[in-house]
N, C-alpha and C positions, 0 to 999 in steps of 0.2 A: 339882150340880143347881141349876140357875136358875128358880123359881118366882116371877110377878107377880102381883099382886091390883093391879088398879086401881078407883081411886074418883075421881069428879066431882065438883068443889066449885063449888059455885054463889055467884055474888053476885064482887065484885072491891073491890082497895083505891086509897082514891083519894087522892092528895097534891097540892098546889099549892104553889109555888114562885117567885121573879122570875125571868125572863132573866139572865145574863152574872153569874150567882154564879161562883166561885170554884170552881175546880178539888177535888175532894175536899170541899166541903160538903155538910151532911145534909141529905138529905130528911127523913127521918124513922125513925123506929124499927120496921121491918117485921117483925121477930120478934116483936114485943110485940102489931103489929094482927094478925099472924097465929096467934098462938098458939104463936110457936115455941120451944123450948129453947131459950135461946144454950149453954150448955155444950155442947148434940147438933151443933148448925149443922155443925161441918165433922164428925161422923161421918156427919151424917145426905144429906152431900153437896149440900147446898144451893144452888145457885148459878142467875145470872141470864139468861134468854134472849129477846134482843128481836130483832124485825126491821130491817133495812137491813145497810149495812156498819160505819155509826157506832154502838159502843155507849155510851150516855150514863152509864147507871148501873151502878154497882157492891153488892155486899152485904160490908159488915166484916165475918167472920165471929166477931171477936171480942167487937163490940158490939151484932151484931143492928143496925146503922144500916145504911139507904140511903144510898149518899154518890155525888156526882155525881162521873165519871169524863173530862170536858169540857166546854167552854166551851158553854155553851148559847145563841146566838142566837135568839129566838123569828122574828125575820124571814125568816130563813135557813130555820128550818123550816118555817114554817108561811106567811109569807110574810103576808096580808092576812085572813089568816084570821081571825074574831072569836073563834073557841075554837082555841086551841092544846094538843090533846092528845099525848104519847108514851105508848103501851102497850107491855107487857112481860109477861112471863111469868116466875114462880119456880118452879123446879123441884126439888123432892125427892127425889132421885135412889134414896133408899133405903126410901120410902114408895110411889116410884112416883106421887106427886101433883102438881097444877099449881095455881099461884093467877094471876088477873090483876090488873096494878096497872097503873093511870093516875097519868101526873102532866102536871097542868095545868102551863104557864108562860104566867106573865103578863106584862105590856107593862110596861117603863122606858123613858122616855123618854133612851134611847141614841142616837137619831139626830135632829142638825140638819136641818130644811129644804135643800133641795138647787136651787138650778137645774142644768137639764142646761145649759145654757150660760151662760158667765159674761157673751155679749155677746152682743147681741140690737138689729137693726136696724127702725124701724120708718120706713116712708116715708110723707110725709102731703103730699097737694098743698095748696099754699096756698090754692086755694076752697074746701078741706073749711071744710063750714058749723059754725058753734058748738054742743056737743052730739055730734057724731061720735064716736063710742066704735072702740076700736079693741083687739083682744083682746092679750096678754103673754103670754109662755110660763108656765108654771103652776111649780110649786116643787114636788119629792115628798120625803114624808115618812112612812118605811115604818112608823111606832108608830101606835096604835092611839090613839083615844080625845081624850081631851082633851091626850095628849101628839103628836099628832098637827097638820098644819097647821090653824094660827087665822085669821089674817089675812094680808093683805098692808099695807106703807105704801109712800109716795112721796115723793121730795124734793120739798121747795117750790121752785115756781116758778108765775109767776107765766103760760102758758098752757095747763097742762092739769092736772086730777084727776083720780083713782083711786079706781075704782068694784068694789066687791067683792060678786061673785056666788054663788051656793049653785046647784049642778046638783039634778037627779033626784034622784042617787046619794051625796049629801053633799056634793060635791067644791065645794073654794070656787077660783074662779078670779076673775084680774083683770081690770078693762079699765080703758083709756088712756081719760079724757071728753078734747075741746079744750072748754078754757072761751071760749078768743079765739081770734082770725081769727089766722091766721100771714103773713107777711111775707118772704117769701124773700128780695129784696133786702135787707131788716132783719137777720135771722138764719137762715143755710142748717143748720146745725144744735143739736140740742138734746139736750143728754146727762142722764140721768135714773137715780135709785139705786132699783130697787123692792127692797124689805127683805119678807122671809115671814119669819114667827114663828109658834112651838108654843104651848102652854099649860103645856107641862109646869113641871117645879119641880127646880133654875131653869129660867128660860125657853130657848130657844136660836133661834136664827134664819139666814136666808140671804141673801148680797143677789147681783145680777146689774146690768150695765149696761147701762139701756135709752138707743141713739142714735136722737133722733127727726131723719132726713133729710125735709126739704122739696121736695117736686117742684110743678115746673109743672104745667098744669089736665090731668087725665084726668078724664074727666066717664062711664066705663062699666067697671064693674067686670067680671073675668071670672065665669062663669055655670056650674057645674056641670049636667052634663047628668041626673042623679042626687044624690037628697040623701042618698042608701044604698045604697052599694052592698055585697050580699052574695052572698060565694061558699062554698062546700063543697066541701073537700080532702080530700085522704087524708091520714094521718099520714106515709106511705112517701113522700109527694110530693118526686122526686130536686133535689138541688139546682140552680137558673138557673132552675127553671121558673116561666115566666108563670102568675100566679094572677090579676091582674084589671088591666086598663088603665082608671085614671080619666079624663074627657075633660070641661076648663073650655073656652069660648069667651068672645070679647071681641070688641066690634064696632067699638074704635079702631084706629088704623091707627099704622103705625110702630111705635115701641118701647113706647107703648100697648098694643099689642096681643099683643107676646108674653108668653105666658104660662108661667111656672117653677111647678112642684109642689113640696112639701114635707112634712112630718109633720109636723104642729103637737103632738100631743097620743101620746108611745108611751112604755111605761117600758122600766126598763135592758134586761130579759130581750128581748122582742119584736125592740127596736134591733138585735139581734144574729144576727134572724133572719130578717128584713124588709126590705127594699131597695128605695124609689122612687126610679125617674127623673125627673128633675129636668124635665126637657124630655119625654118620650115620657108619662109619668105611668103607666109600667109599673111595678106591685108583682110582684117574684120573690122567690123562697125563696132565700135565700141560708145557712141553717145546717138543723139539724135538725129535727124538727117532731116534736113528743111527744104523743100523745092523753095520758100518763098525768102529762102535768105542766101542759097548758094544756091545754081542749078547744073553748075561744072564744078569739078576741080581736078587739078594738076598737081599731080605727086611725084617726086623725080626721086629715085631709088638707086642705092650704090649697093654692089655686091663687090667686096674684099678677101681678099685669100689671107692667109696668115702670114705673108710674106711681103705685104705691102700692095701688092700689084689689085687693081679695080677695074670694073666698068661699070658703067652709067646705062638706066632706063627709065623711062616715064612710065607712069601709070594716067591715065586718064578717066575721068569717074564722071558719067551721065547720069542727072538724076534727072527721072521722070516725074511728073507733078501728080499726084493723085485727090481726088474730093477728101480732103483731112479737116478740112476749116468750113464751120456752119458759117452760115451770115451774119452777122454782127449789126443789131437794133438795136438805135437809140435815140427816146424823145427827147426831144430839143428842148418843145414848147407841148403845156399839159393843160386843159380845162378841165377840172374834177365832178362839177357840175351845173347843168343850166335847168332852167325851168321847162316846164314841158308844153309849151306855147311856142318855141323858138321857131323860126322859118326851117324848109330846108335849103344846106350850104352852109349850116352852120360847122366852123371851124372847131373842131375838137383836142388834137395834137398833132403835131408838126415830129416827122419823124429823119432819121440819117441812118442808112443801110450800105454797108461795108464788105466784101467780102475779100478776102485776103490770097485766094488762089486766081489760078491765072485762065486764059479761054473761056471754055462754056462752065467751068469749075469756078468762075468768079462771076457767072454771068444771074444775077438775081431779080427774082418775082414777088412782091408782095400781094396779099391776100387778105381777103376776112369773109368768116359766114355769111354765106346769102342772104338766112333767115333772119337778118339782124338788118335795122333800119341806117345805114353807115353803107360809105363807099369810099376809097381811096382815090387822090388824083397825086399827079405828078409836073408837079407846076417846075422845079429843076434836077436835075442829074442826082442822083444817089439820095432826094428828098422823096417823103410821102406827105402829103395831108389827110387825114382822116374827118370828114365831112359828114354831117346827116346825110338821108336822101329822101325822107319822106319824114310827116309830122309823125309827134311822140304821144303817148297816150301814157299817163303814169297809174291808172287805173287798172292798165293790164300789165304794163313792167315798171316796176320802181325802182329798178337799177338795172346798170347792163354791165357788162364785164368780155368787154369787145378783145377779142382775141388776134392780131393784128399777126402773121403767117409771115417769115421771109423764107423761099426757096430755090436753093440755084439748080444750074442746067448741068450739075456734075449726073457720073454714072456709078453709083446709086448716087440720088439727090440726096443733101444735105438741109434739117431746115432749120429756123429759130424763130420760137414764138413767146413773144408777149401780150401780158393781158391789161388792159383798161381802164380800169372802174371809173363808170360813169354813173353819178346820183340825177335823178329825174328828182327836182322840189315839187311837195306837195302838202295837204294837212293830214292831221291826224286823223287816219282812216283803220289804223291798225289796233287791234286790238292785242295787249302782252299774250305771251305763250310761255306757258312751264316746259322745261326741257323733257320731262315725262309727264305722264297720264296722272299719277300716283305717286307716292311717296313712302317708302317704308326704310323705318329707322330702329338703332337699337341701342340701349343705354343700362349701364350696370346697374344694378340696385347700390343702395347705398350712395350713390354715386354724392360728388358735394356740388355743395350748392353754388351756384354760377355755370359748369360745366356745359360746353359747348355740345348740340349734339350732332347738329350736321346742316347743312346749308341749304337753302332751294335758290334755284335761278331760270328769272323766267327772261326773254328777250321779245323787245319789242321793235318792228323793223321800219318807223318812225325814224325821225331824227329830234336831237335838240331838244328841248322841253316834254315833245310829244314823245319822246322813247326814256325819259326818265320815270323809272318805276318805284312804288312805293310798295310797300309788305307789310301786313298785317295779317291777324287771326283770331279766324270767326268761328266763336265755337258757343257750347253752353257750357255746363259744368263736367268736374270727374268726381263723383260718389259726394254729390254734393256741395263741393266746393268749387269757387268760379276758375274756369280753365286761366286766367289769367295769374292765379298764385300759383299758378305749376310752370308752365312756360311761357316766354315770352319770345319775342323776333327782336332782331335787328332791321330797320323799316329802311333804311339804306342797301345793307347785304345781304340778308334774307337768311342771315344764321341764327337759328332757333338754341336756344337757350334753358334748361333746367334750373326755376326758382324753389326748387324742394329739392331734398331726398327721397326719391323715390322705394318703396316697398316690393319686393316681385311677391310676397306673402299676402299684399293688400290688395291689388290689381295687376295686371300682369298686361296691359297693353290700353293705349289713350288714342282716341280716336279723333280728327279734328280737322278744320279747313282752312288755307290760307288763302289770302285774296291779293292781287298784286296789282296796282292802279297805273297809270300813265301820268304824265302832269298834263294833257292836251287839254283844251277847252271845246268840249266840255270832256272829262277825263272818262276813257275806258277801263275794263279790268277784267279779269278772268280769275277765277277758281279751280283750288286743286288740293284733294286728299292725301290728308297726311295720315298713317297708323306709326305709334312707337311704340315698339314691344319692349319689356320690359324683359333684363336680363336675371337669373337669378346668381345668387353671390351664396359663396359656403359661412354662411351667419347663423344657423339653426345646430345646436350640438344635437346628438341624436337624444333621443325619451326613452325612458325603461318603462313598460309595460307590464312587464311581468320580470320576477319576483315582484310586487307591489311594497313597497317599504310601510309598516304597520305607524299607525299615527300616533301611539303612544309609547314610540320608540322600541318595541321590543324586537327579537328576530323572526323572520318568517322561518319555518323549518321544513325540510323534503327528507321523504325517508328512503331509504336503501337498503332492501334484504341484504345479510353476510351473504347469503347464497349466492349473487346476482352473477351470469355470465359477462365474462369481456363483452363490453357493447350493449350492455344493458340502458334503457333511457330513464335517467333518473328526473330530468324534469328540462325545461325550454325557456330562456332567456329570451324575451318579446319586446321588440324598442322600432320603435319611427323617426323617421326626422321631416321635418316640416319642411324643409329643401329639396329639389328635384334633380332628375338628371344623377350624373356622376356623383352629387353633393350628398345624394338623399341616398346611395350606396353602400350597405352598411356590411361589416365584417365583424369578427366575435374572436377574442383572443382572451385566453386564460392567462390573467396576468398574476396571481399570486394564489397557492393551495397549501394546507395544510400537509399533504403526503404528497408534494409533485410525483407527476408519472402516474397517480391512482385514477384520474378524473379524466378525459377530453372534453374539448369544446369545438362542434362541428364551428367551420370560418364563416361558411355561407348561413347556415340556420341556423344556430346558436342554440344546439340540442348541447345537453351535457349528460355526456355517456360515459359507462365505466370504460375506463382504459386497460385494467388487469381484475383477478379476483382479487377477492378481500381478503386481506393475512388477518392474523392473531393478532401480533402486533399495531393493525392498524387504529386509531383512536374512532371510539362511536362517535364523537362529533370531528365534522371533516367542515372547514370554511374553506367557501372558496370566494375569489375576485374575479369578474372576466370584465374585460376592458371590448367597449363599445365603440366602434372608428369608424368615424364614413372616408368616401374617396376626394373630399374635395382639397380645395390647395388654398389656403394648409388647412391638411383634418383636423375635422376637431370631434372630441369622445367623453367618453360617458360609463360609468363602472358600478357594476350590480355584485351585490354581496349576498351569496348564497350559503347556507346552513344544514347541508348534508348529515342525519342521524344515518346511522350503520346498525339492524339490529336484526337478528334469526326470530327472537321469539317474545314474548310479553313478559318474561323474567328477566332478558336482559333490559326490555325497556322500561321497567317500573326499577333494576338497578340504578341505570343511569337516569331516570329522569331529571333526579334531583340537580343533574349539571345544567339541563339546558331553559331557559328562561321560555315562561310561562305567556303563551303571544294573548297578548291583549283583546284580540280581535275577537268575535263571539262567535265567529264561522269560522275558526282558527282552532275549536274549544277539542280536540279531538283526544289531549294527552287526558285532560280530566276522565270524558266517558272511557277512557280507556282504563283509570284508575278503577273509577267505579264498576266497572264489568268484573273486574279481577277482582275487588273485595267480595262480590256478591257470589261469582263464583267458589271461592275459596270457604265462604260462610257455607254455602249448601252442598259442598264438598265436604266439609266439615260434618256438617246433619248427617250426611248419606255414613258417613264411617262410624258416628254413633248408633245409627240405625242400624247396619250390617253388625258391628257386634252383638246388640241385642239380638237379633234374629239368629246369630250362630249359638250363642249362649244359650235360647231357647231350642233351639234342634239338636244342641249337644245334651241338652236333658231328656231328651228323647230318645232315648237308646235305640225305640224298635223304626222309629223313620231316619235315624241318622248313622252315617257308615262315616268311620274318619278316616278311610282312605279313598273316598268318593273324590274327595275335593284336596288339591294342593293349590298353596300359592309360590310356585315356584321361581316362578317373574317378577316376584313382588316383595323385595326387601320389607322384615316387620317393621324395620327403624323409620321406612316414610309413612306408616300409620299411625305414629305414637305422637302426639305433641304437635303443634303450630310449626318444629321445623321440619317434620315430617308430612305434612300437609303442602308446607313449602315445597318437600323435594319431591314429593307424589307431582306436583303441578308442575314442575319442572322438565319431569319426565313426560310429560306431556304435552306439553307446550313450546316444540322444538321450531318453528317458522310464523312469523307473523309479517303478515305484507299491508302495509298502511298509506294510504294516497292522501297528503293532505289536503284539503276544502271538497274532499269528495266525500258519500256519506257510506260507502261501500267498504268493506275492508275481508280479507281472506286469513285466515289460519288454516297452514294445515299442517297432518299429525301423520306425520311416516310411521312404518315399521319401525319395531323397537326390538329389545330382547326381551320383549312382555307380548309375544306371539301367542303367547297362551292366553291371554286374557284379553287382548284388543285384536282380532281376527284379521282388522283391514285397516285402511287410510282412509279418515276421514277431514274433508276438506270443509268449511262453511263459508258461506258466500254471505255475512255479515251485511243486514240491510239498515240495521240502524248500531250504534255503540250501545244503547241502551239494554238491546235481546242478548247479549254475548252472555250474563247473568243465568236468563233462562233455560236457553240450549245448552250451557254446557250441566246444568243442572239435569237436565232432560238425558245426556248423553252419560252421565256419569250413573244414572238410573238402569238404562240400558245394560251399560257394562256392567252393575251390583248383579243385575239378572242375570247374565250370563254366567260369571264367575259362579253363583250358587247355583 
């Protein structure tokens, strides 16, 4: 429980001091002006609080001394000011009381006289009459008083004196007399030391060099059209902008008559924020403009013709104060959290609200939501207390986050807000919270083993033991094995973990729940669903399907009629890959052939098609390679070796069979029945021409049934009926296209027009159902033809 009594003390303490003391010297003894313990000092929490960002003073708490904690500048602070005060405030932290202290700083003569320029030209025509006074830039000297500028002197010579003037406002300035007439052809110029000195102890002084240039006769000085000129700005006013054009004329001609502007009379700060044209005599803003640091100034402007001859005008600049500066909040004193039993008037923070503009533009309001069980008081000037005002209930709010409003009486208002946090203690009533509902993650295959996969976090809005959570994971198995040899947690951070190499070919996503505890007694916890899908990786090279490689090494063979048009499909390269996605993307590239350029291979379908017809010179065995690539990074492939036969007809293929090896396979068997068709045929080709001769030899004995000019064989060379090579060439001639499909049981011959039109009438085609019949039919068909012919 936090009970305040506050009391007002009246009256303040007041110290004087020099400027530029020493770091860590005493002010004075303010426990002893103020009545205080030093033995209590640091129980009683004592300590010092002043305005800006620079704190000057410090409290010893050992000795009860005020001791300076920076270099003190009085010009710096206070600038020309004739009373230089800093105030402060001490604070009692454990009485709850304030006192005010002032400390004067007074003026050392710390600074020399200054010109702002160390050279300085002045032109004078040789008729200026004796007597002419002509004005020097002034010397500044930011001390105070008698350490402040005294005089000015000048070097002797023998035509001009130095006249020393006192303005309005103290300020002593000099002027050039000519005592005698000048001589241009004598001496064009004249160089002159004017020296400014202080009074202080020691003295200190400045010099600058004054060049007096002589000019021929200008007889019209330029003439300000104003001898004041004054404007009124805003403080906001953006920087470039025009604030006042001064305007000199001169009624001589030539270089006489142009007239240059200048600033004869500005100090450092202004220079920096002031800018006249030299030639247009345009004054603009060129830095920032402060109501709360200047809210006049006085510009004194010279216009000069080319001839030497000037006059003098002020400019005078009103600055308006405008709402620029919000209110400035700051706790003093902070309570983070009380129990939720506390009375109300319980003290919360102790606040100090500042506003840096001036009138109803500095005049401030603090605030806080209604809805909130908190009220402000104002026990002194520019302080707040923030206070309960009714009891707390931490079962309906377990924190507050009091928002504490300062707003002044500018037009528009300005405001500044800060926020509170204040903890209501209480037990463990909170149960953790996962930051989502679910959880979904995702992890490469192959991935190694340790690999991090992603974190859960749950929060618990307890404090202290009660909001410390614990992490584990409740699951059963994946595909039989305990979920604990696949992932585990971090039970401090809640970063889950891969104890395997994961498969995307063996499961493809793990399902599972983590549980997150409290330490409170007795401990709470909550549950939350995790999925990890599993990524797939390009690990699988792609599988040939088709051609099927024979298991006792021999070649598989595909056949291809000579006849075949461009784009003919000779047979289909058939492969998978066990990977998905991009990975399992497969493409078909012909990477080596026996006749490049004869074969394609479609990319996408892995057809392989003629690419041209078949020449003469192509070989009846054609191998090819096509290279198998899927899309993933980095591909990886896979290469099918095809065995392309080239043949027209079943003479050239029992020629060449003997090149190509003999497939092992028993559903491969097709070259054998093809053998065997052709021997059987060939034997009962053979009969049939034994036959026919006897039956001609018989009907040529018969004179009265036979006519020998009935019958010719005009299409029929005698040399293919004589002999096993004439049997050969008879079949030959017959046997012009054979189309063979291997592991199928179908097969086609067929027998175009010949220059045996006389004896074979038409084309006959046979659609072959077994290899076996080919024996029979052509035996049947060569029966046919005997008929005919006779």
């Amino acid at each position: 429980m936090l009970v305040t009594v506050w009391e007002a003390v009246s009256g303040q303490t007041r110290y004087s001091i020099p400027e530029e003391m020493q770091k860590g010297s005493t002010v004075g003894n303010i426990a002893k002006d103020l009545g205080l313990d030093i033995k209590e000092l640091s129980d009683l929490g004592v300590r010092v609080v002043s305005k800006g960002r620079t704190q000057y003073f410090a409290l010893n708490v050992n000795s009860g001394h005020l001791i300076t904690t920076e270099r003190i500048d009085r010009e710096q602070i206070c600038g020309r000011m004739e009373k230089c005060l800093l105030t402060f405030e001490i604070i009692v932290e454990e009485k709850m009381k304030l006192y005010r202290v002032e400390v004067e700083i007074t003026d050392i003569n710390d600074n020399a006289p200054n010109f702002q320029a160390e050279e300085s030209e002045v032109k004078i025509s040789e008729t200026t009459a004796p007597g002419s006074r002509f004005p020097l830039q002034e010397a500044q000297d930011p001390d105070l008083g008698i350490n402040s500028l005294q005089s000015y002197h000048l070097s002797s010579n023998r035509h001009f004196s130095l006249d020393v003037q006192t303005g309005s406002d103290g300020v002593k300035y000099a002027e050039l007399v000519l005592e005698k007439s000048l001589d241009r052809e004598e001496q064009a110029v004249h160089d002159l030391i004017l020296t400014a000195t202080d009074g202080g102890d020691p003295v200190t002084s400045g010099t600058a060099q004054i060049r007096v240039i002589v000019h021929d006769v200008n007889d019209n000085a330029p003439v300000f059209s104003q001898s004041v000129y004054k404007v009124n700005v805003l403080e906001n006013m953006p920087a470039g902008s025009t604030m006042v054009t001064v305007k000199a004329t001169d009624p001589d001609e030539g270089i006489h008559q142009e007239v240059k502007y200048s600033i004869r009379k500005i100090t450092n700060k202004p220079s920096q924020i002031f800018h006249l044209d030299s030639w247009t005599g345009e004054l603009t803003v060129v830095g920032n403009l402060d109501f709360e640091e200047a809210a006049l100034y006085e510009i004194e402007v010279q216009a000069h013709d080319g001839g030497g001859l000037f006059d003098r005008s002020k400019i005078v600049i009103v600055v308006s104060d405008v709402n620029d500066n919000a209110p400035e909040l700051t706790i003093t004193s902070l309570v983070s959290s009380i129990p939720e039993d506390s009375p109300p008037g319980t003290v919360i923070a102790l606040l100090n609200v500042q506003d840096p503009d001036s009138g109803e533009n500095g005049e401030v309001t603090c605030s806080t939501p209604s809805n909130l069980p908190f009220q402000l008081k104002k026990p002194f000037e520019n302080y707040y207390s923030l206070v309960t005002d009714r009891a707390l209930d931490r079962e309906q709010v377990a924190a507050y986050n009091v928002t504490v409003t300062a707003t002044d009486n500018g037009t528009p208002p300005l405001s500044t807000a800060i926020t509170i946090p204040l903890r209501i203690l209480d037990t463990n009533d909170n149960y953790p919270l996962f930051d989502k509902t679910s959880y979904t993650g995702y992890v490469m295959e192959n991935n190694p083993i340790g690999a991090s996969l992603f974190c859960l976090t749950a929060h618990d809005y307890d404090s202290e033991d009660n909001s410390r959570i614990t992490y584990s994971i409740t699951g059963t198995q994946i595909q039989e094995a305990p979920l604990s040899s696949s992932i585990s947690i971090n039970s401090e951070t809640g970063a889950l973990y891969a104890l395997r190499s994961f498969d995307y070919e063996q499961f493809r996503e793990i399902r599972f729940q983590v549980q997150a505890q409290d330490g409170g007694s007795p401990p709470l916890s909550s549950n939350v669903s995790v999925t990890l899908f599993i990524l797939d990786q390009n690990d699988n090279s792609p599988h040939i399907l088709h051609p099927s490689f024979p298991t006792d090494g021999s070649t598989g063979v595909e056949l291809a009629p000579r006849s075949s048009e461009p784009g003919y499909l000779v047979t289909k390269v058939v492969a998978v890959d066990a990977d998905s996605g991009q990975n399992a993307w497969l493409s078909y590239q012909l990477l080596k052939a026996t006749e490049p350029g004869l074969f394609s291979v479609g990319l996408h379908s892995g057809e392989i098609r003629t690419a041209r017809s078949f020449a003469d010179k192509d070989a009846l065995k054609q191998s090819l390679v096509v290279l198998v690539k899927d899309k993933g990074q980095p591909p990886l492939s896979a290469t099918a070796t095809v065995t392309v036969v080239v043949a027209d007809s079943i003479s050239e293929i029992l020629s060449d069979l003997s090149s190509l090896s003999a497939p092992a396979d028993p559903q491969s068997s097709l070259t054998l029945y093809l053998v065997i068709a052709v021997a059987s045929v060939s034997c009962l080709f053979f009969t049939f021409i034994i036959v026919l001769l006897a039956l001609r030899l018989r009907r040529w004995r018969s004179s009265q049934l036979f006519d020998s000019s009935s019958v010719t064989f005009s299409g029929v060379p005698v040399s293919q009926f004589v002999g096993i090579d004439g049997v050969r060439a008879f079949l030959h001639s017959y046997s012009h296209e054979g189309s063979l499909t291997t592991g199928s049981r179908k097969s086609q011959f067929n027998f175009p027009k010949s220059n045996y039109e006389n004896n074979l009438t038409s084309q006959y085609a046979y659609e072959i159902k077994d290899p076996i019949l080919i024996t029979e039919e052509l035996a049947n068909n060569r029966d046919q033809t005997s008929i005919q012919v006779s």
